[in-house]
C-alpha positions in Angstrom: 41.1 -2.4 -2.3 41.8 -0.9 1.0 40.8 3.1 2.2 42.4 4.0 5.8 42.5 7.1 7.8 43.8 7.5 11.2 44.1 10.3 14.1 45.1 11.0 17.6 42.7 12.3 20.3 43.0 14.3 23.3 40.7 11.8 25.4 41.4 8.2 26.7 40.7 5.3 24.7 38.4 3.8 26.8 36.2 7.4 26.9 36.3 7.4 23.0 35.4 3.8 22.5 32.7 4.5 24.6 31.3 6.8 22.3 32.0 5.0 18.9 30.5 1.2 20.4 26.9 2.8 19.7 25.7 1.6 16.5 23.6 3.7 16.3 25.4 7.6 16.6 26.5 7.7 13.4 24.7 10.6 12.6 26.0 13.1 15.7 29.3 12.6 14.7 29.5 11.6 10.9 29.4 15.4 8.7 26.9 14.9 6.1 24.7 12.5 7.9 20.8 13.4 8.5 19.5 10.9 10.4 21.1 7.1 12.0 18.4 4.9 13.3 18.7 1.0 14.0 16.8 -0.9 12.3 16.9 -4.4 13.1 18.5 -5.5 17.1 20.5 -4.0 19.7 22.6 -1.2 18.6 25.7 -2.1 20.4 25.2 -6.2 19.5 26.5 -7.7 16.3 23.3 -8.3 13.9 22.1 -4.5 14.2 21.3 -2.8 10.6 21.8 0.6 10.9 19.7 3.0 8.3 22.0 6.2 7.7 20.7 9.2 5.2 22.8 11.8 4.6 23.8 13.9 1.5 25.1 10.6 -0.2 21.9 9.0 -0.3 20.9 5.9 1.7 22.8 3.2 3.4 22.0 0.4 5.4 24.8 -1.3 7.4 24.8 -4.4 9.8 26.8 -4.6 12.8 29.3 -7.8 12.5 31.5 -7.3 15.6 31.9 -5.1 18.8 34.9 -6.1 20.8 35.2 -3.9 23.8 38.4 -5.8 24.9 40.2 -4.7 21.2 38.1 -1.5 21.2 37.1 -2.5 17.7 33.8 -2.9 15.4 33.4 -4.3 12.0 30.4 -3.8 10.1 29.6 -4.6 6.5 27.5 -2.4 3.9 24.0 -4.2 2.8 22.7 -1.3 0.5 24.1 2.1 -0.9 24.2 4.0 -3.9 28.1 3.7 -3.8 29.6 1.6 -6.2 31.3 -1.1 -4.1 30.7 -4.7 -3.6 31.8 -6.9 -0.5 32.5 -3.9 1.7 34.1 -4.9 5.5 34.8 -1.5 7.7 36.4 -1.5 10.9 37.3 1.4 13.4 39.6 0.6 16.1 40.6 2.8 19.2 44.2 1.7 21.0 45.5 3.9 23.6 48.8 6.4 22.9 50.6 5.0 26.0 52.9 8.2 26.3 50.5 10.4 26.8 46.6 8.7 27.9 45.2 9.4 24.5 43.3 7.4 21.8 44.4 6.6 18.5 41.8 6.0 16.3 41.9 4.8 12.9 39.0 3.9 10.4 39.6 1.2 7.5 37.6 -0.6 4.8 38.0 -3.4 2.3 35.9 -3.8 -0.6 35.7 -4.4 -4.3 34.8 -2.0 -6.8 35.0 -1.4 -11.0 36.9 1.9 -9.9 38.8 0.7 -7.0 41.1 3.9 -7.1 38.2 6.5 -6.8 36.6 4.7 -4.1 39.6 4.4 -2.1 39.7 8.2 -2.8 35.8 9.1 -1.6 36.1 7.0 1.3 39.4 7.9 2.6 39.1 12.4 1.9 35.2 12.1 1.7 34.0 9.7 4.7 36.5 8.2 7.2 38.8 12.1 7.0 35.8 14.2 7.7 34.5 11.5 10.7 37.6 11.3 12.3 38.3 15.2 12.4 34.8 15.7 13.8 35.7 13.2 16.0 38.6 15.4 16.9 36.7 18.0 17.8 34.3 16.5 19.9 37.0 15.5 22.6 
């Protein structure tokens, strides 16, 4: 299954990306997060396990790829109380030509028993709310 979200904002791509490469942020831009803090590596260098609390519980991610030539990361979940398996999430940042902004957009694949209601809670409840505080930000 496949959640997506995607926005426009009123900053350059390459000042956005520079933002969302770290890792290890999560937490000053994620609503609902208390606390980000690498774990394991570099926070900008694929290997990096992120440990994320927030209102959802615990997570632990691991960075898989950073491509600052895409402007694109994909990271995989190792641990969370959601119920998904195989979970892949990339966020991507392409510049609006037209106008010298950044489009943004924020995707996952995984399985789940309830694939529907995941799709759901990660698309309204996760990637919706970080892109709109993303927003704001710039």
């Amino acid at each position: 299954m496949t959640a997506y979200a995607s926005t426009v904002i009123d900053a350059s791509a390459d000042e956005v990306w520079n933002y969302l490469r770290e890792f290890g942020n999560l937490a000053e831009w994620l609503p609902g997060i208390t606390s980000c803090e690498i774990e394991e590596g570099t926070p900008s260098e694929p290997g990096a396990v992120r440990r994320v609390e927030g209102a959802g519980g615990l997570f632990r991610e691991r960075l898989l790829t950073l491509d600052d030539a895409s402007r694109s990361a994909t990271y995989e979940i190792l641990e969370c109380p959601l119920p998904v398996r195989n979970y892949r999430g990339v966020y991507r940042v392409a510049p609006v030509t037209d106008s010298g902004r950044a489009f943004v957009e924020w995707s996952a694949v995984f399985d789940s028993d309830d694939e529907p209601k995941m799709t759901k809670i990660l698309t309204r409840g996760v990637f919706e709310p970080g892109l709109a505080s993303l927003h704001k930000r710039f």
